[in-house]
N, C-alpha and C positions, 0 to 999 in steps of 0.2 A: 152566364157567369161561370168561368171556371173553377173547378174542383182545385183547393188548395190542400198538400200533402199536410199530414195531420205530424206537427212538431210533438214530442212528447221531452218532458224536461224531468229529471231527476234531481231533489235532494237529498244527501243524505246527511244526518245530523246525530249528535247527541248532546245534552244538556245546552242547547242552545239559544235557553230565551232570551238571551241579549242582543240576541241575531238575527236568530230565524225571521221578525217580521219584514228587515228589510229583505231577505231573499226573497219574500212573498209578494212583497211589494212590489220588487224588480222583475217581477212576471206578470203580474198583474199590469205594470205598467207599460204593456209590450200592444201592437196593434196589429200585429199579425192576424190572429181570430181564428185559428184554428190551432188549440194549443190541449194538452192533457198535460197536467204538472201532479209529480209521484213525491212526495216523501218518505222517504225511508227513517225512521226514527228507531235506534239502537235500545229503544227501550228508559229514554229521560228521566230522570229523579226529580226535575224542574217543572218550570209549567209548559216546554217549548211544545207539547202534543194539545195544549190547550190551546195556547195563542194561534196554533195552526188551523185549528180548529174553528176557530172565530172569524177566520176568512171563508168558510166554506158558501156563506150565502153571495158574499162576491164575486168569487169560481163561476159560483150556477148564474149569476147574473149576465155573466159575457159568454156564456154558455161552453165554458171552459169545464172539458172533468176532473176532477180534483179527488187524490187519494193518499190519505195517509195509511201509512203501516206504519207499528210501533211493536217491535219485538225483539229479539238478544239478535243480534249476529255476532260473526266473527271479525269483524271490524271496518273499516270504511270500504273497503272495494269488493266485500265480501256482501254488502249492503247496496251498491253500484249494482254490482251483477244481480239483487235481487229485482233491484226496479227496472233495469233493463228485459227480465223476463218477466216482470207484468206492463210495459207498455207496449201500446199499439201503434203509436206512429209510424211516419214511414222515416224519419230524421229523429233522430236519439241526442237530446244534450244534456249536460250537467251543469248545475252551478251550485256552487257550497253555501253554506250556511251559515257561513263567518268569512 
């Protein structure tokens, strides 16, 4: 079986829980199988770090890594650039949150 290059996907979001679980879902529903998905959360007033939260055992199920961060940044691309220097893939992509 060959070695497939590890995708990592980046969201970044704030006050998002209208949204955020279809982004979740649109990764989740991917069959690739070798995936790490990053959120970046600017720190949400809402529940968007919960709802993300509540996927995590379906993450581990397709044995996908799954991480959330939730802290201030300095605004969406400032928040980009932080997921990009924590994933490991070898192919980097984004998709938004709304």
């Amino acid at each position: 079986m060959e070695n497939k290059p590890l995708i990592s996907v980046i969201t970044v979001t704030l006050n998002s829980e209208a949204t955020i679980a279809k982004a979740i879902e649109s990764v989740l529903d991917q069959t690739y199988g070798n995936v790490e998905y990053i959120i970046m959360d600017g720190g949400s007033k809402d529940s968007t770090v919960a709802i993300a939260e509540s996927y995590r055992q379906r993450f581990a199920a397709k044995g996908y890594k799954f991480t959330i961060v939730s802290e201030h940044d300095k605004g969406m691309y400032h928040a980009l650039n932080k997921g990009v220097e924590l994933a490991t893939g070898d192919i980097i992509g984004q998709i938004n949150s709304d």
